[in-house]
Backbone as a chain_set.jsonl record, in Angstrom:
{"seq": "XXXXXXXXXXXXXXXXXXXXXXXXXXXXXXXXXXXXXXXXXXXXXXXXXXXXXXXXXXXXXXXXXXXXXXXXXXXXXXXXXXXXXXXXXXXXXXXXXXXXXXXXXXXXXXXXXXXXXXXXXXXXXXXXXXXXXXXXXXXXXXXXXXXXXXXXXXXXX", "coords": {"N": [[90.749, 86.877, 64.624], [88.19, 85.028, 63.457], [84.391, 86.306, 62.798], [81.884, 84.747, 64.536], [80.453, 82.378, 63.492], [77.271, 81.762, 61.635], [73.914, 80.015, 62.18], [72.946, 77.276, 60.945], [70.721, 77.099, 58.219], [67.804, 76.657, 58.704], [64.349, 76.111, 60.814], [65.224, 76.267, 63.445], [67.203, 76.143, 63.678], [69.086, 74.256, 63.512], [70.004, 71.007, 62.888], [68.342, 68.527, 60.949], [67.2, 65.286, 60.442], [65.971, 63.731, 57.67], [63.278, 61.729, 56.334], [62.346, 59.608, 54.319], [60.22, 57.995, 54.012], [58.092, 59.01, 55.364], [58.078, 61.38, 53.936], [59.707, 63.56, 54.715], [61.981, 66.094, 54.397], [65.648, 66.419, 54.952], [67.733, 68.951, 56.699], [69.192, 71.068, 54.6], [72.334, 71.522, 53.414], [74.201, 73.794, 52.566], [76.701, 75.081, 50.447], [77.836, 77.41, 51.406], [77.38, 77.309, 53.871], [78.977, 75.392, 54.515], [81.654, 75.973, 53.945], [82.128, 78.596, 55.502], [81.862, 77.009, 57.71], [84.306, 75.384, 57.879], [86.235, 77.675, 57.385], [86.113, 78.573, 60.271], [86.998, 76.584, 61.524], [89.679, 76.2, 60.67], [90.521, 79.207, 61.53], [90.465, 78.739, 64.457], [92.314, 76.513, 64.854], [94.576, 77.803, 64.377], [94.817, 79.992, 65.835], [95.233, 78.978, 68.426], [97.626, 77.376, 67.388], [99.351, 79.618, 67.509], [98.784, 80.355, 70.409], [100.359, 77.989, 71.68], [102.434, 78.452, 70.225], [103.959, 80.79, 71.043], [104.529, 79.927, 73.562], [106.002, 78.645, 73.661], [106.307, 75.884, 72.074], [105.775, 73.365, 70.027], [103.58, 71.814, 67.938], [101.871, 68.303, 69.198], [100.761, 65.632, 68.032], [99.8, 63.406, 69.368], [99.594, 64.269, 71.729], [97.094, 65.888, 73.871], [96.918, 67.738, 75.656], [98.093, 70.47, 74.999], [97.165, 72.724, 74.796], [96.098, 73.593, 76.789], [98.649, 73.119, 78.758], [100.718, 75.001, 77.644], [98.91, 77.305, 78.388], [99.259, 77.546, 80.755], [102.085, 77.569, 80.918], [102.456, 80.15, 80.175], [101.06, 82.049, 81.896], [102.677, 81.364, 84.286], [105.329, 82.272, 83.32], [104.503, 84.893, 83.095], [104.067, 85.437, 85.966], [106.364, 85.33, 86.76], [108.048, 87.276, 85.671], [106.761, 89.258, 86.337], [106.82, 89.024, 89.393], [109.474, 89.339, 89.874], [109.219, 92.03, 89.299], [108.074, 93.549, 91.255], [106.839, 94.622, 94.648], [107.235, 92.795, 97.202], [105.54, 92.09, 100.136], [106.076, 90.963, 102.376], [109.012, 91.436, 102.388], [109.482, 93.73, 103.711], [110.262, 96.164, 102.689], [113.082, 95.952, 101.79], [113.306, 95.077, 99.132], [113.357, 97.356, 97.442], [114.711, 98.51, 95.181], [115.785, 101.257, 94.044], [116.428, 103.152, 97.315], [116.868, 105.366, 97.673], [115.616, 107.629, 95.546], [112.969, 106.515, 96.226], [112.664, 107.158, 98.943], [112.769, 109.802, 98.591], [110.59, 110.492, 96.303], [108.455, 109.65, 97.952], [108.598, 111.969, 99.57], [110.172, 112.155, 101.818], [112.778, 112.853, 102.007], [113.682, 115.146, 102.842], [113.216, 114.647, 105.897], [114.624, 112.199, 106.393], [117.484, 113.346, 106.302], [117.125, 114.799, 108.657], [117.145, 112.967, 110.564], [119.266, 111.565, 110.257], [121.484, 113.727, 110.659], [121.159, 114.507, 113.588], [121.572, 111.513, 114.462], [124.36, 111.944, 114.303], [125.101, 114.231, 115.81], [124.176, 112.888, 118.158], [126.201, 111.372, 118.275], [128.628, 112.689, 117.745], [127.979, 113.781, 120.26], [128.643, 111.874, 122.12], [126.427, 111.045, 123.447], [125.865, 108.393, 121.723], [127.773, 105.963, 121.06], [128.586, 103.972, 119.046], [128.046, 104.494, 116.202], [127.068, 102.762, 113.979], [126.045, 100.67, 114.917], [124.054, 101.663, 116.92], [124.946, 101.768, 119.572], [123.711, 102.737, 123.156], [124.617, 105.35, 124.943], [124.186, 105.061, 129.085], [123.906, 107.189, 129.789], [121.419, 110.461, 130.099], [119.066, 112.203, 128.061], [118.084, 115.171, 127.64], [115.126, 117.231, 126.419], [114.552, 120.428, 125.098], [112.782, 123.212, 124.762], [109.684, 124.185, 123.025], [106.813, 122.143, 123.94], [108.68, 120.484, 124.868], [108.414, 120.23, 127.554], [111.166, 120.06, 129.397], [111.341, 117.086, 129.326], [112.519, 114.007, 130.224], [114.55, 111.446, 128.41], [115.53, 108.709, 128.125], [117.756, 106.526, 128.021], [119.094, 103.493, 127.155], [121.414, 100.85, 127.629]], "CA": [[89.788, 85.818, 64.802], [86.956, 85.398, 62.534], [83.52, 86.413, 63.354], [81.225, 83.793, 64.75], [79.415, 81.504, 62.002], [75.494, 81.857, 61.472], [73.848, 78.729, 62.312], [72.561, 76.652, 59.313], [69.376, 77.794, 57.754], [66.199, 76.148, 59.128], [63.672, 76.675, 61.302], [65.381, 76.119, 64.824], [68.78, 76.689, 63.562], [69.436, 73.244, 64.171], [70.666, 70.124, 61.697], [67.758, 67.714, 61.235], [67.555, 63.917, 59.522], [64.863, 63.873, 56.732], [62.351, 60.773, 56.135], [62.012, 59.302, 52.956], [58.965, 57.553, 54.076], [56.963, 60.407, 55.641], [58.125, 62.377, 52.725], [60.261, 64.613, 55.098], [63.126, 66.379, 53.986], [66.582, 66.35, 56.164], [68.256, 70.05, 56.821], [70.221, 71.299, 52.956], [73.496, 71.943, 53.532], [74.568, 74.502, 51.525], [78.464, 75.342, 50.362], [78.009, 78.623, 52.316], [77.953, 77.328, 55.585], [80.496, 74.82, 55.052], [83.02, 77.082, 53.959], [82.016, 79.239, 56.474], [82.571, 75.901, 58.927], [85.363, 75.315, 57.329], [87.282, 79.133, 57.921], [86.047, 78.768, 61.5], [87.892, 75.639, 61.925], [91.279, 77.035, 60.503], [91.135, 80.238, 62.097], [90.365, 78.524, 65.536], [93.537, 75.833, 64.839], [95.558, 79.009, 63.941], [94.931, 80.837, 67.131], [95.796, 77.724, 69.097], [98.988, 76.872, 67.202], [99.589, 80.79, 67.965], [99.347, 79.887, 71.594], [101.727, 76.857, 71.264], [104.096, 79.29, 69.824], [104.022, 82.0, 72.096], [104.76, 79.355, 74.901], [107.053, 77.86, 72.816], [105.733, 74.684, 71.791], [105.464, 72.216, 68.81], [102.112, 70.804, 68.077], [102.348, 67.082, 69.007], [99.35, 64.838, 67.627], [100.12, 61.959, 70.331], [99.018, 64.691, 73.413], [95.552, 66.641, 73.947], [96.602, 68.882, 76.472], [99.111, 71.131, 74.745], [96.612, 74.023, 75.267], [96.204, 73.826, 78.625], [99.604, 73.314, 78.846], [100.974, 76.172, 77.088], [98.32, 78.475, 78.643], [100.032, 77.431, 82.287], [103.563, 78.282, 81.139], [102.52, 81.683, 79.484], [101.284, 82.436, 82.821], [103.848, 80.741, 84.956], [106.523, 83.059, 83.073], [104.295, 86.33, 83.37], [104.253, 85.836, 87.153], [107.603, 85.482, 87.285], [108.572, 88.505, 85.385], [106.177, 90.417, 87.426], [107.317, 88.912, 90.902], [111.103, 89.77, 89.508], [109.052, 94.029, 89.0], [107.213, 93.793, 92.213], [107.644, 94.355, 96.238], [106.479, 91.9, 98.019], [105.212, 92.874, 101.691], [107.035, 89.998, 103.359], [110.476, 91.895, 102.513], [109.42, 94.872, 104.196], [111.103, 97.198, 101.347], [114.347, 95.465, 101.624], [113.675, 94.804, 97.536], [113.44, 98.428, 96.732], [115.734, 98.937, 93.871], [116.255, 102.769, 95.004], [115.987, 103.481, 98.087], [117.185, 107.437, 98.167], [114.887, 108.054, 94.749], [111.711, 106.189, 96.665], [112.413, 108.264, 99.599], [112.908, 111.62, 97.851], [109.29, 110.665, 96.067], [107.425, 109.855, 99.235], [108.512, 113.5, 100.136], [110.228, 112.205, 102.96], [113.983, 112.999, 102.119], [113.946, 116.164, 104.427], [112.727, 113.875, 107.119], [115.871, 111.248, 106.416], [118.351, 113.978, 106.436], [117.329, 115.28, 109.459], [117.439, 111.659, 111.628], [120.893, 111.456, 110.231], [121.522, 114.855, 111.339], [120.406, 113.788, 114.842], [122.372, 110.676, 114.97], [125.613, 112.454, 114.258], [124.967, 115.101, 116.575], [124.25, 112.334, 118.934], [127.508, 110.58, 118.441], [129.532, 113.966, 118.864], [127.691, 114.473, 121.852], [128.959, 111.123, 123.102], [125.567, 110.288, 123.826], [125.601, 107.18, 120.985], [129.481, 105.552, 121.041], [128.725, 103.399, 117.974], [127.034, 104.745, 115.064], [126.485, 101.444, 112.728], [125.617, 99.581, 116.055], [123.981, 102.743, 117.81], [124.915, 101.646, 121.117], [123.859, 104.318, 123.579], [125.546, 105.731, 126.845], [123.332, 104.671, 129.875], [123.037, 108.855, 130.57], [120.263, 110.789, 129.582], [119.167, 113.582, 127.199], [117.215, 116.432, 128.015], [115.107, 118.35, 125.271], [113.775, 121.661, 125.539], [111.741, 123.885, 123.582], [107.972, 124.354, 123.101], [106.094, 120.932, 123.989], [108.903, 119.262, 124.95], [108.595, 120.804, 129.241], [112.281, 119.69, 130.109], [111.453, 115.778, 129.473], [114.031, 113.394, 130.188], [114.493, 110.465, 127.938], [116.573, 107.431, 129.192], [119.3, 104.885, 126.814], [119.279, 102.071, 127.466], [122.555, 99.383, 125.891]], "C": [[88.544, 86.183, 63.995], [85.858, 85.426, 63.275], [82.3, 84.989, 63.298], [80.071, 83.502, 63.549], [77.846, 81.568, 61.882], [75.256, 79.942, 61.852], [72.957, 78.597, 61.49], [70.815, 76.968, 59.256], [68.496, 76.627, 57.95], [65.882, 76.939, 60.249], [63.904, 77.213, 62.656], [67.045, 76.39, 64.687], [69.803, 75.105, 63.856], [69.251, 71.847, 62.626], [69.063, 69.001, 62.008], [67.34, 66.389, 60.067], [66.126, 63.717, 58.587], [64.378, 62.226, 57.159], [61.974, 60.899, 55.0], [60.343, 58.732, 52.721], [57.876, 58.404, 54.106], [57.326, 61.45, 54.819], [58.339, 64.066, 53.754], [61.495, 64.999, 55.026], [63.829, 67.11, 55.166], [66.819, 67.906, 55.819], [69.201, 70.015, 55.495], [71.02, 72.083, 53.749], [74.34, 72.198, 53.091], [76.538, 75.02, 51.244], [78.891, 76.551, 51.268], [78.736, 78.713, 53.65], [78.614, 76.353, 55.989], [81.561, 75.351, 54.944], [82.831, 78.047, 55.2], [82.622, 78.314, 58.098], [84.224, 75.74, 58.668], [86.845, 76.733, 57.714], [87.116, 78.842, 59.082], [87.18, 77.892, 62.187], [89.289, 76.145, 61.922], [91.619, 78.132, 61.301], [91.638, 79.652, 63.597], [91.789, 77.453, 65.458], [94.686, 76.672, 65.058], [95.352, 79.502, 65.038], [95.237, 79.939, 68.376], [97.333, 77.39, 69.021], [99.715, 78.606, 67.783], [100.248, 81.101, 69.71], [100.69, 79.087, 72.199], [102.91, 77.487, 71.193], [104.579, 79.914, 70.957], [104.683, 81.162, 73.74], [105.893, 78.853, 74.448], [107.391, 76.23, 72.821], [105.657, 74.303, 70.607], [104.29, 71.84, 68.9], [102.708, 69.728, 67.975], [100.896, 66.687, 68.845], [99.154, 63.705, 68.921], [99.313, 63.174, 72.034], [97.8, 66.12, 73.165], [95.667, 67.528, 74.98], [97.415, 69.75, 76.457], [98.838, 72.662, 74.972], [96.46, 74.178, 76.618], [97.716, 74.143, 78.966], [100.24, 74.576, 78.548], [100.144, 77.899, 78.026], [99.301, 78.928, 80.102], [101.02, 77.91, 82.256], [103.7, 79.403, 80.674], [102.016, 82.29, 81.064], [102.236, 82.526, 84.224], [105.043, 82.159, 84.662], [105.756, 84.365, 83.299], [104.046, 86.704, 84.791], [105.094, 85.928, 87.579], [108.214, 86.865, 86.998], [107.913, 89.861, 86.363], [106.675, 90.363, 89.108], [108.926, 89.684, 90.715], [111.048, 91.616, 89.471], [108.918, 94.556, 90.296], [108.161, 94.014, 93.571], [106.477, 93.444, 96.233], [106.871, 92.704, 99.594], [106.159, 92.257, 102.643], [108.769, 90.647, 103.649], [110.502, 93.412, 103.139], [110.572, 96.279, 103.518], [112.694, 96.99, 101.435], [114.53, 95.418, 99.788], [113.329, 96.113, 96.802], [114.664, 99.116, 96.229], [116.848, 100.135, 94.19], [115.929, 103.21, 95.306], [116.007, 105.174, 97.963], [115.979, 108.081, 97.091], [113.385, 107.487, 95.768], [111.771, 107.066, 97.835], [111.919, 109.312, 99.592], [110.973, 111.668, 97.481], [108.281, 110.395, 96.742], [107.424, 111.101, 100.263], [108.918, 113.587, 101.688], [112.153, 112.6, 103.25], [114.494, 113.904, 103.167], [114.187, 114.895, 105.88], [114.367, 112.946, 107.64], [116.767, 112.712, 106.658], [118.046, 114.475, 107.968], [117.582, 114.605, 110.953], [119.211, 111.708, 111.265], [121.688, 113.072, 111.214], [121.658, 114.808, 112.877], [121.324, 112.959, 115.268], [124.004, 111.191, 114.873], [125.489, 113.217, 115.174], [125.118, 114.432, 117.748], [125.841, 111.441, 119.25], [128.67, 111.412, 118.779], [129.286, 114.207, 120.126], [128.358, 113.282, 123.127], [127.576, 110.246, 124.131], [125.276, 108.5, 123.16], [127.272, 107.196, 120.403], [129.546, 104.787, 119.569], [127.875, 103.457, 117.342], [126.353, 103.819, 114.181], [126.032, 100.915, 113.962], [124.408, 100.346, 116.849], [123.419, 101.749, 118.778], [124.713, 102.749, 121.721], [124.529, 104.405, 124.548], [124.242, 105.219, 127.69], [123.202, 105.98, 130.208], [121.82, 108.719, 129.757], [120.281, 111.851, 128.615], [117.964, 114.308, 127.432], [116.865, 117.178, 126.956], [114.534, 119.49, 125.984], [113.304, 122.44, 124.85], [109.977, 123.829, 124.136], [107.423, 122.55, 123.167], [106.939, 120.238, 124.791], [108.856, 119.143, 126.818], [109.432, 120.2, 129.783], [112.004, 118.34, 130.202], [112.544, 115.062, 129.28], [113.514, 112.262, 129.516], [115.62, 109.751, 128.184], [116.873, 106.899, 127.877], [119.333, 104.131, 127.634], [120.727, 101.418, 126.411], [121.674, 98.446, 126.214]], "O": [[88.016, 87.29, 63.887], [85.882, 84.805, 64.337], [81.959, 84.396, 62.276], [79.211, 84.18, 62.987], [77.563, 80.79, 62.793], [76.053, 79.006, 61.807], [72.18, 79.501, 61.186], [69.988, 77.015, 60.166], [68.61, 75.65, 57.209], [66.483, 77.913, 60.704], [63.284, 78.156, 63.148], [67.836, 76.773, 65.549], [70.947, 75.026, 64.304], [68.497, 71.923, 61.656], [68.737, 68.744, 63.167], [67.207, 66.676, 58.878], [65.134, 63.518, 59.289], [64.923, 61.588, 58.059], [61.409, 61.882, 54.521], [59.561, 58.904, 51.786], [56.989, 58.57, 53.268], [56.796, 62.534, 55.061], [57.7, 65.118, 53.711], [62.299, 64.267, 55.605], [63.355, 67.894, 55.988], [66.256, 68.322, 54.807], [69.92, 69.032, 55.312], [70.703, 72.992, 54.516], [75.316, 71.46, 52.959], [77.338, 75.204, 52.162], [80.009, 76.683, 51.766], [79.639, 79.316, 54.23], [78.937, 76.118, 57.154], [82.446, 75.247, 55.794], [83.837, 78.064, 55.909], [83.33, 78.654, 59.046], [85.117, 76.066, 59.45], [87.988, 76.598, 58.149], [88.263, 78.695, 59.502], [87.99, 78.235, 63.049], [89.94, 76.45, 62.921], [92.746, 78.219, 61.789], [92.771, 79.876, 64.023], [92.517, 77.815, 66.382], [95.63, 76.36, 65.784], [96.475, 79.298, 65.5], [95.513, 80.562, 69.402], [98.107, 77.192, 69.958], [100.684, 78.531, 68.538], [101.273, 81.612, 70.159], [101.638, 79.457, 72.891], [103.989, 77.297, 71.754], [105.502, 79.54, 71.68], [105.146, 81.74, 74.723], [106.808, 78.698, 75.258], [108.308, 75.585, 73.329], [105.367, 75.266, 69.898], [103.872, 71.492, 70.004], [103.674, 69.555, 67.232], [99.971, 67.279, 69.402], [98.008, 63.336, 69.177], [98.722, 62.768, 73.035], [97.86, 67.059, 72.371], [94.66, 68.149, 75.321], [97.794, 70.158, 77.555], [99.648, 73.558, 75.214], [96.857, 75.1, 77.33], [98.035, 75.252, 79.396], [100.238, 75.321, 79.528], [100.603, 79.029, 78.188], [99.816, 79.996, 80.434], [101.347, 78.673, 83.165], [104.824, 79.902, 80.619], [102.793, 83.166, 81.446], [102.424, 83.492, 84.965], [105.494, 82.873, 85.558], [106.519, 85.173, 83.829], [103.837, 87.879, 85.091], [105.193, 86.469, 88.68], [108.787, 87.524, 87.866], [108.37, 90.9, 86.839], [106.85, 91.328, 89.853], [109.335, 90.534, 91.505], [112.007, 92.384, 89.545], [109.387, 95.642, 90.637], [109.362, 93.819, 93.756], [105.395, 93.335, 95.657], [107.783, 93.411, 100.023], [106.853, 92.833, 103.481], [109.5, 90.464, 104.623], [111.484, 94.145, 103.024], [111.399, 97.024, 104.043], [113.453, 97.911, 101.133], [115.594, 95.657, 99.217], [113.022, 96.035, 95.612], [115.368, 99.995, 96.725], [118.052, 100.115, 94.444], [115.127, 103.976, 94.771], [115.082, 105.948, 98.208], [115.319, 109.001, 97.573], [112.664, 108.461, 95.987], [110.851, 107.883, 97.838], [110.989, 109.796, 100.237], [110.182, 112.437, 98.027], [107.173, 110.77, 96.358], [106.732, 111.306, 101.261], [108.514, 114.374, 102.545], [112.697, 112.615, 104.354], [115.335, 113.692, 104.041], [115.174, 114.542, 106.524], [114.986, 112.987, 108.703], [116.335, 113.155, 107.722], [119.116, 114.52, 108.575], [117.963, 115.123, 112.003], [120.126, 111.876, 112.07], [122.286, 113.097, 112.29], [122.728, 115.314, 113.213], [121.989, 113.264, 116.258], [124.798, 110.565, 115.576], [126.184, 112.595, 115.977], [125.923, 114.892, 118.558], [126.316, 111.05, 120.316], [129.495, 111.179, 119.663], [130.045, 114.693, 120.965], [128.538, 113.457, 124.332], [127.613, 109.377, 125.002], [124.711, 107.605, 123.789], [127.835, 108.006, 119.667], [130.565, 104.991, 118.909], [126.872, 102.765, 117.515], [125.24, 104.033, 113.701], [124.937, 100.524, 113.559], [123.703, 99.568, 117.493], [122.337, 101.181, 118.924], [125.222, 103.783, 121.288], [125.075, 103.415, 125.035], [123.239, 104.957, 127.026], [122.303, 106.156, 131.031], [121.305, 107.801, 129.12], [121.339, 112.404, 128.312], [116.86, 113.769, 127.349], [117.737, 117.817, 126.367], [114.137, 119.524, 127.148], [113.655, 122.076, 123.728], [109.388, 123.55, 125.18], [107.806, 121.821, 122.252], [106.426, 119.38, 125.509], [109.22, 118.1, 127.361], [109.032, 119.576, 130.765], [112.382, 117.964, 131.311], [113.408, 115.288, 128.433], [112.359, 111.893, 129.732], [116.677, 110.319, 128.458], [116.176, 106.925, 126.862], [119.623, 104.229, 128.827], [120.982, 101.456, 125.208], [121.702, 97.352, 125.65]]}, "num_chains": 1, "name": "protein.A"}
C-alpha cells in the first residue's frame, strides 16, 4: 500500500475556487499531486480487488457492497477453521483429539493409571460386578492406613 498523499499545496491544505472579479486566484493544481491522486486511487482499487480475491469474488459493477461482503466471508471461513481447531467448553473435552497425549501433558497420566488400577482391583474384589457400567455391590469397603481411621464407605446400585 502506498504511502498516504500530501495534501495540495496552499495555505490550509485545502482546494479553493478563485475570483476573476476580485482578482483572486483558485488553488494550482499541479501534475504532482494528481499523479500522486492518481497512484492512490489504483493502489487503493488494487487492495480491494485483492480482497475480492482472497474471498473469492469477481468484481461486479451492478453491486456496491462486494467489500463488505467479501470481508464477512473471509471471516465467516476463519471462524470456522478455528471452531473446527478449538474446544469448546460446552463439550466438556469430549472434542479432544487425544485424550491419553492431553492427559500425559497435564501430568496427570500417573493419576489415570492408578483409578484404573483401583477399578480393577475393585472388580476382582467383587466389590464392582460391571466394569463398563460400574455397578457396585450394596457391601462396603473399609480403608486403612494413615488418615483414613478405619472409615467405611457405602455403594450404592
Amino acid at each position: 500500500m502506498k504511502d498516504i498523499i500530501a495534501p495540495i499545496d496552499s495555505e490550509d491544505g485545502l482546494f479553493h475556487d478563485g475570483d476573476p472579479a476580485g482578482d483572486v486566484r483558485g488553488t494550482v493544481v499541479y501534475a504532482q499531486w494528481l499523479n500522486a491522486m492518481q497512484g492512490a486511487v489504483i493502489d487503493t482499487q488494487t487492495e480491494q480487488k485483492n480482497i475480492l480475491a482472497a474471498a473469492g469474488m469477481q468484481p461486479n459493477l451492478a453491486q456496491n457492497n462486494q467489500l463488505a461482503e467479501a470481508i464477512k466471508g473471509l471471516i465467516q471461513q476463519l471462524q470456522e477453521e478455528n471452531s473446527s481447531q478449538s474446544l469448546l467448553k460446552r463439550n466438556n473435552g469430549a472434542d479432544i483429539p487425544h485424550k491419553t497425549a492431553f492427559v500425559a501433558n497435564l501430568g496427570l497420566k500417573d493419576i489415570v493409571e492408578r483409578a484404573q488400577n483401583a477399578q480393577d482391583y475393585l472388580v476382582k474384589s467383587g466389590i464392582i460386578h460391571d466394569k463398563a457400567n460400574n455397578v457396585r455391590n450394596t457391601q462396603r469397603l473399609r480403608f486403612q492406613g494413615e488418615g483414613a481411621q478405619g472409615s467405611d464407605i457405602y455403594f450404592w446400585e
